[in-house]
C-alpha positions in Angstrom: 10.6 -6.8 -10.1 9.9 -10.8 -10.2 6.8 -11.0 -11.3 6.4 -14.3 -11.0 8.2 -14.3 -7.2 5.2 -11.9 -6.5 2.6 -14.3 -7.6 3.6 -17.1 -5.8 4.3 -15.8 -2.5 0.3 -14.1 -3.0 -0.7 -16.9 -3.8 0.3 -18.3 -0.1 -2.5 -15.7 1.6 -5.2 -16.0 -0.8 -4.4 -12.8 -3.4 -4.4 -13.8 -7.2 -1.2 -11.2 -8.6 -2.3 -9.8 -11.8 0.4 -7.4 -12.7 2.4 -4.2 -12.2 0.0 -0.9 -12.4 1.2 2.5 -13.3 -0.5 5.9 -13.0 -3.3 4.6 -10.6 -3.7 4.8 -7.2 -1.8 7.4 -4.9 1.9 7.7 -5.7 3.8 5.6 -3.9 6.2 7.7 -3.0 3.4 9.8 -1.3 1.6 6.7 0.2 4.5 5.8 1.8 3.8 8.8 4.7 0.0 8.6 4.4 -0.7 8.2 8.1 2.1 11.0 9.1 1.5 13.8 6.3 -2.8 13.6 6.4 -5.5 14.7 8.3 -6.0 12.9 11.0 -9.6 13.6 10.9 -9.8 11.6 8.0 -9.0 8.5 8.5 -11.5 5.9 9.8 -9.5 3.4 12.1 -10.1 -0.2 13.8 -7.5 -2.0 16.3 -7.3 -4.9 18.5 -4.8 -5.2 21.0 -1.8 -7.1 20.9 -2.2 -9.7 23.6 -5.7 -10.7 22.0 -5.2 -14.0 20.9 -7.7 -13.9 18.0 -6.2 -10.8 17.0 -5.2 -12.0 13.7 -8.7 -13.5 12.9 -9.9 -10.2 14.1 -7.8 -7.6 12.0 -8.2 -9.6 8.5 -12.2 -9.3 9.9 -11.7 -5.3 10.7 -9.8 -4.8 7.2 -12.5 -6.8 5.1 -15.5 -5.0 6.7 -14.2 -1.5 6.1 -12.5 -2.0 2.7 -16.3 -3.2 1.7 -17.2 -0.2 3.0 -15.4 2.4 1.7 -15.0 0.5 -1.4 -11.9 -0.5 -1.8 -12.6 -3.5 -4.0 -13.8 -3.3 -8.0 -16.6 -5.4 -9.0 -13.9 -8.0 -9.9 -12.9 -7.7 -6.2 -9.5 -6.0 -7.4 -7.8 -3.6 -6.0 -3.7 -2.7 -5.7 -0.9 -3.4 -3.2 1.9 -1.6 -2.8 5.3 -3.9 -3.3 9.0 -2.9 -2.4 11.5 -3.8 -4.9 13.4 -5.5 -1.8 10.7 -8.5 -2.5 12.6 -9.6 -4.4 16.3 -11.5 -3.1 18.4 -10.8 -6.5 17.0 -6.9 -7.1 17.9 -6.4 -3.1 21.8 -8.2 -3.4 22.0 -6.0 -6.7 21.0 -3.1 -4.6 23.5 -3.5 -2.2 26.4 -4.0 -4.1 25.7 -0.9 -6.5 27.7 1.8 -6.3 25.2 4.6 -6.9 22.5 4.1 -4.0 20.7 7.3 -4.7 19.5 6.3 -7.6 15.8 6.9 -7.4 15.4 2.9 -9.4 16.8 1.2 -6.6 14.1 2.7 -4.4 11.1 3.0 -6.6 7.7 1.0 -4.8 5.1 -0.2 -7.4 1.6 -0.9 -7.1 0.6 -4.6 -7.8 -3.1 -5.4 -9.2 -4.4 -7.9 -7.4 -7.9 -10.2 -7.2 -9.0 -11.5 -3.5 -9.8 -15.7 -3.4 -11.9 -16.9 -1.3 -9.7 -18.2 1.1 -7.1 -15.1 2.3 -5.3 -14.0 5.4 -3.7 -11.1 5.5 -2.5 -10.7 9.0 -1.2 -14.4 9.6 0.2 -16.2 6.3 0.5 -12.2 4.5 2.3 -10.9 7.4 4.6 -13.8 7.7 5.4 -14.1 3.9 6.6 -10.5 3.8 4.4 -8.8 1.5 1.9 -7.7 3.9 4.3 -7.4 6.9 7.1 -8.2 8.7 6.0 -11.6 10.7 2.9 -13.7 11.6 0.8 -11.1 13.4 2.7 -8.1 12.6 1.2 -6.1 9.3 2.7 -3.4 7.4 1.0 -2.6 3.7 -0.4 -0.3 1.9 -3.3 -0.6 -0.5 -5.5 1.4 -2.6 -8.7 1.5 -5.0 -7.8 0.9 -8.5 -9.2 4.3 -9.4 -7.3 5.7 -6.3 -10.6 6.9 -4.5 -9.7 4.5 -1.1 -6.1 4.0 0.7 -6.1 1.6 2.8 -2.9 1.0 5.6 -2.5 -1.9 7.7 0.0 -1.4 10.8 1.6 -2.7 14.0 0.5 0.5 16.5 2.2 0.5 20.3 0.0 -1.9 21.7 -1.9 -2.9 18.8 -2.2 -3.9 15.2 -5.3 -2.0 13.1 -6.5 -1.1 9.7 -6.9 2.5 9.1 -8.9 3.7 5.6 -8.3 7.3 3.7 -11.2 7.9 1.5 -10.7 10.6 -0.9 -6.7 10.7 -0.6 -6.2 12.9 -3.5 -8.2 15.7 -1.6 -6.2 15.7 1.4 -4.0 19.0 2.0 -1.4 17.3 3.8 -0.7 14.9 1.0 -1.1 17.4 -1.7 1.7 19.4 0.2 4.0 16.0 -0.1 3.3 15.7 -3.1 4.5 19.3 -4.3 7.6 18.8 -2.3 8.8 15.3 -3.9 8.6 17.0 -7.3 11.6 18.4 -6.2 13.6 15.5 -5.2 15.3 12.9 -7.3 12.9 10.9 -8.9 12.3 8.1 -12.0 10.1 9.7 -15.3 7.6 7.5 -14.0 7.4 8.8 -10.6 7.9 12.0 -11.8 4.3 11.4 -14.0 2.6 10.0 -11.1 3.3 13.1 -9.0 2.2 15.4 -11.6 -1.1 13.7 -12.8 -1.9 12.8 -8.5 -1.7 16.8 -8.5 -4.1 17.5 -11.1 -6.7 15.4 -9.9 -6.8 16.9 -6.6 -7.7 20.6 -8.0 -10.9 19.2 -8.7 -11.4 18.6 -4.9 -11.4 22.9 -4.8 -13.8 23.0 -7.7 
């Protein structure tokens, strides 16, 4: 990935990109069905309607107030985002004119370290860069706590956009379950790693 693509397009929404993270956080392959494969008892959830027209002011307010918290930022305010490897225009044009799409490299999310500046916006300038989502107004991210004790998922819902918080991740059945079941699939060594040590640390949620 473009690490310096990365950083300048964060820079655009008020997030200082320190670098790629590896074995931290949730897997991403697992983060990636968070909302579907969890308890939905878990999860502690704010929304405001789409046709609210200080909906973006409001969801960036929603997301700060419970990723304080739940404590999703370190005392360095740092925490990760999840990145697709489609960021970035020459990894996606490679993609596509591979001739072995199944291989688990072309597919393979990372979680980004980053620092939050004083001046951010998630849901208008990160939504509309296409880090944090898909247009002005219209998140789509995940995040997490650097030690992997918060997820955090921001969304476009039917008639709303909302910020939805997973404390504890690694204790949930339903994502220990997905878990299991990737190990199966095709998968990097590094994925592979994440899966196993994501695993471990959950027993201790049975302790």
């Amino acid at each position: 990935m473009n690490e310096k693509l990365v950083a300048g397009l964060m820079s655009g929404f008020g997030m200082k990109f320190l670098g790629l993270m590896r074995g931290t956080g949730i897997p991403t392959r697992v983060a990636m069905v968070a909302t579907s494969a969890s308890e939905v008892e878990l999860w502690h959830v704010r929304a405001v309607e789409l046709g609210d027209p200080d909906r973006v002011a409001q969801f960036n307010a929603d997301w700060y107030a419970l990723a304080t918290e739940f404590g999703l930022f370190s005392a360095e305010r740092q925490f990760l985002v999840m990145l697709t490897p489609a960021i970035d225009p020459v990894f996606d044009q490679a993609r596509e004119s591979t001739d072995d799409w199944e291989d688990p490299a072309w597919w393979e999310h990372v979680w980004g370290l980053v620092e939050l500046e004083g001046d951010w916006d998630l849901a208008g300038a990160g939504a509309a860069s296409g880090v944090l989502g898909s247009g002005y107004a219209c998140p789509a991210f995940v995040m997490s706590a650097t030690d992997g004790s918060v997820f955090v998922v921001g969304a476009v819902w039917r008639d709303s956009i909302g910020v939805a918080v997973l404390p504890a991740p690694h204790c949930s059945a339903g994502l220990q379950e997905v878990a299991r079941r990737d190990l199966g699939s095709r998968r990097t060594e590094g994925e592979r790693e994440d899966l196993l040590a994501w695993l471990a640390r959950g027993e201790d949620c049975h302790l």
